[in-house]
Every structure is written in structure tokens, then in C-alpha cells.
C-alpha positions as CSV (number, residue, x, y, z in Angstrom):
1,X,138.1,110.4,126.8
2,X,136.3,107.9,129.6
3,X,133.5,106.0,128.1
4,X,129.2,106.1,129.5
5,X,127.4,103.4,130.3
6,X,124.0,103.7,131.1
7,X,121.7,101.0,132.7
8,X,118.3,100.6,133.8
9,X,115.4,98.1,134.0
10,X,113.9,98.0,131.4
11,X,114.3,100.5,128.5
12,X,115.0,104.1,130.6
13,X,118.7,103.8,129.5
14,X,117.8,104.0,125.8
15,X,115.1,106.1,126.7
16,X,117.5,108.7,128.1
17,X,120.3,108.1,125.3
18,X,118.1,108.8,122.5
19,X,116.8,112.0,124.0
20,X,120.2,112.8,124.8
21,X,121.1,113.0,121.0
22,X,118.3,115.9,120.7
23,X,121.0,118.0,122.8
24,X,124.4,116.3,121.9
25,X,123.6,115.8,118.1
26,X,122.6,112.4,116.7
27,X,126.2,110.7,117.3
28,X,127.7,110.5,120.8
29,X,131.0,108.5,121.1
30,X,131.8,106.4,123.5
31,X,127.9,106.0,124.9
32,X,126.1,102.8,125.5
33,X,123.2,101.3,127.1
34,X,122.4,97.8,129.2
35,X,118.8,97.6,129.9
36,X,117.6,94.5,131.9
37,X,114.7,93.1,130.6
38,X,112.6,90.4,132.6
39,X,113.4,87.4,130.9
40,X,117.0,88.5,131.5
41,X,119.2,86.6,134.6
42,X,121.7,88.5,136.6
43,X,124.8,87.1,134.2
44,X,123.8,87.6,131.3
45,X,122.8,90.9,132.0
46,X,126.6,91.2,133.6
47,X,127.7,89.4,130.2
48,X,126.6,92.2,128.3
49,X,127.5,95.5,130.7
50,X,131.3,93.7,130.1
51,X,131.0,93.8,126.2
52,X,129.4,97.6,127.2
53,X,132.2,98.6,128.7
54,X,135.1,97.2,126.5
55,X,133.2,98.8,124.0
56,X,133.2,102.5,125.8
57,X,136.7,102.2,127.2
58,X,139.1,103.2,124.8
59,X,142.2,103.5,127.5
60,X,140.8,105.9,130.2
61,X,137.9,104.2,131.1
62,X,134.7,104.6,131.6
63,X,131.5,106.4,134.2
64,X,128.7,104.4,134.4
65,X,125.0,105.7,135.7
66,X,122.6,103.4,137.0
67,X,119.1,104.1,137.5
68,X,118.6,102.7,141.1
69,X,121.2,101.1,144.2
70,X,121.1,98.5,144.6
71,X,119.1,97.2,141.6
72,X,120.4,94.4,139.3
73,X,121.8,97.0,136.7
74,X,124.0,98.8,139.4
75,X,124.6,95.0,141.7
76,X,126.6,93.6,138.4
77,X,128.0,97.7,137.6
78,X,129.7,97.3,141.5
79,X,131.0,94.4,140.8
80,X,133.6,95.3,137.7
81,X,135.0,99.2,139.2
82,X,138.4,99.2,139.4
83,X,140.5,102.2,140.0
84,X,138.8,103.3,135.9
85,X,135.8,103.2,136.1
86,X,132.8,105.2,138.6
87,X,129.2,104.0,138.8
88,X,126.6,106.9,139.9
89,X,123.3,105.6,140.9
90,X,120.0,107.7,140.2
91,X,120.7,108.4,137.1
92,X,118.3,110.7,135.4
93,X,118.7,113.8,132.3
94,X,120.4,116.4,134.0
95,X,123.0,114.4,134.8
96,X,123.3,112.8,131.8
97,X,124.0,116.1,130.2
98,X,126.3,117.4,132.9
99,X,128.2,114.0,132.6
100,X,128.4,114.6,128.3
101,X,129.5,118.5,128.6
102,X,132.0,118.1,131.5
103,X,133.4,115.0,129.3
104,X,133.7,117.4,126.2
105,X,135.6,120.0,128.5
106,X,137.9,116.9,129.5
107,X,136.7,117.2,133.2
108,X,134.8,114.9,134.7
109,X,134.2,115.4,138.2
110,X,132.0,112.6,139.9
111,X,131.6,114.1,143.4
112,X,130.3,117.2,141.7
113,X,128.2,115.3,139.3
114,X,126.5,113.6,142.4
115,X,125.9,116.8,144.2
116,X,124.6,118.3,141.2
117,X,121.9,115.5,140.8
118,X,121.0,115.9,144.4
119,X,120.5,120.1,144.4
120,X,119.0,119.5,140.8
121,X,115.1,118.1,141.9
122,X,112.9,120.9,142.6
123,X,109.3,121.6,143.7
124,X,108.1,123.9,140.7
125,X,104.7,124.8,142.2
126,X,106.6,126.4,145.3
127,X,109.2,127.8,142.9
128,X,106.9,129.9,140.8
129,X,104.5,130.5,144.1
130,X,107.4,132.4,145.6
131,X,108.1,134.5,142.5
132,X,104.6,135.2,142.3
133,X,104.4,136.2,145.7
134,X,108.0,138.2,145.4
135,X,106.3,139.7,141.9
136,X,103.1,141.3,144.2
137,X,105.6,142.3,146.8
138,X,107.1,144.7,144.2
């Protein structure tokens, strides 16, 4: 099973792996968290995303989520992929779900993960505005 990193500045990362435990149940394998604090430089940020990693990867390695491109977080991510290990940037909840299940099914598909993030923002107001309107239609 491929590891999950997630990284962020400041403390989104946790932020998103402690609500993801209200879904998943309180212990996910294989999930950590990097999140760059101020007072933190570039390498030792890098330092610990390594020690992340080798922590996640037990053999089939790992899919990390990064909250921003070309951020610090995803800048020192980029710089350790090999043929293992994927980096998504924009990481937000959805995904984070989608990237859990389709690890439990054994099929993670990163192209359709990143797809899924982008169809997966919508504008509520006009959402419910057009079933209102396709409610008075009726």
C-alpha cells in the first residue's frame, strides 16, 4: 500500500489529517504530515518530509499532496519523486478522501485524482438557484 504525505504552510496538513480520521476512523496507516512553520528554513523542512516519507513508504511508495505549486512544501516534495512516488498540488478534503478510499480499493489513480479535484469546486448559490428555478418550472 503507497504511503500519504501531506504538507502545507503552516498547520492545514494536520488540519486536514485530523478531520480525515472523523471519516477514516481514528487510525490511518501509512499517513503523515510536514507543515512549514515560519521559523522553519527550506532544509530542514526537506529534512523532515525525508523522515516523512521513509516513514509512509513501506516498499510501494508513497503520494504526496501539497497545498500550493510552487510553495516551499511542494519545491522540496519535487525535488525527491522518483519513479515511487507522485506529488499533487492543491490539495484540499475531497481529495484527501478520494486519495484514502481509492488506496483501500488498491487503486490509486493520480490523473483521475487530479481531474476529480478540478470538477470538484462548485458555486453553491448557482447550484441551488437552478434547482430552484427547475423546481417552479415543474
Amino acid at each position: 500500500m503507497k504511503g500519504i504525505v501531506l504538507l502545507s504552510h503552516g498547520s492545514l496538513a494536520r488540519g486536514l489529517a485530523d478531520a480525515a480520521t472523523f471519516f477514516m476512523g481514528d487510525s490511518i496507516e501509512q499517513l503523515e504530515y510536514c507543515c512549514l512553520r515560519q521559523d522553519s528554513s527550506p532544509d530542514e523542512f526537506a529534512e523532515e518530509l525525508k523522515r516523512a516519507i521513509e516513514k509512509v513508504d513501506t516498499g510501494e511508495g508513497a503520494v504526496i499532496l501539497a497545498d500550493l505549486f510552487g510553495g516551499t512544501p511542494c519545491n522540496q516534495a519535487a525535488r525527491l519523486l522518483d519513479d515511487r512516488t507522485d506529488l499533487i498540488s492543491g490539495m484540499n478534503f475531497p481529495v484527501l478522501l478520494e486519495l484514502l478510499t481509492a488506496r483501500m480499493a488498491g487503486e490509486i489513480d493520480v490523473a483521475a485524482l487530479v481531474e476529480s479535484a478540478r470538477s470538484g469546486i462548485s458555486d453553491v448559490k448557482v447550484i441551488l438557484n437552478a434547482q430552484a428555478y427547475d423546481e417552479t418550472e415543474e
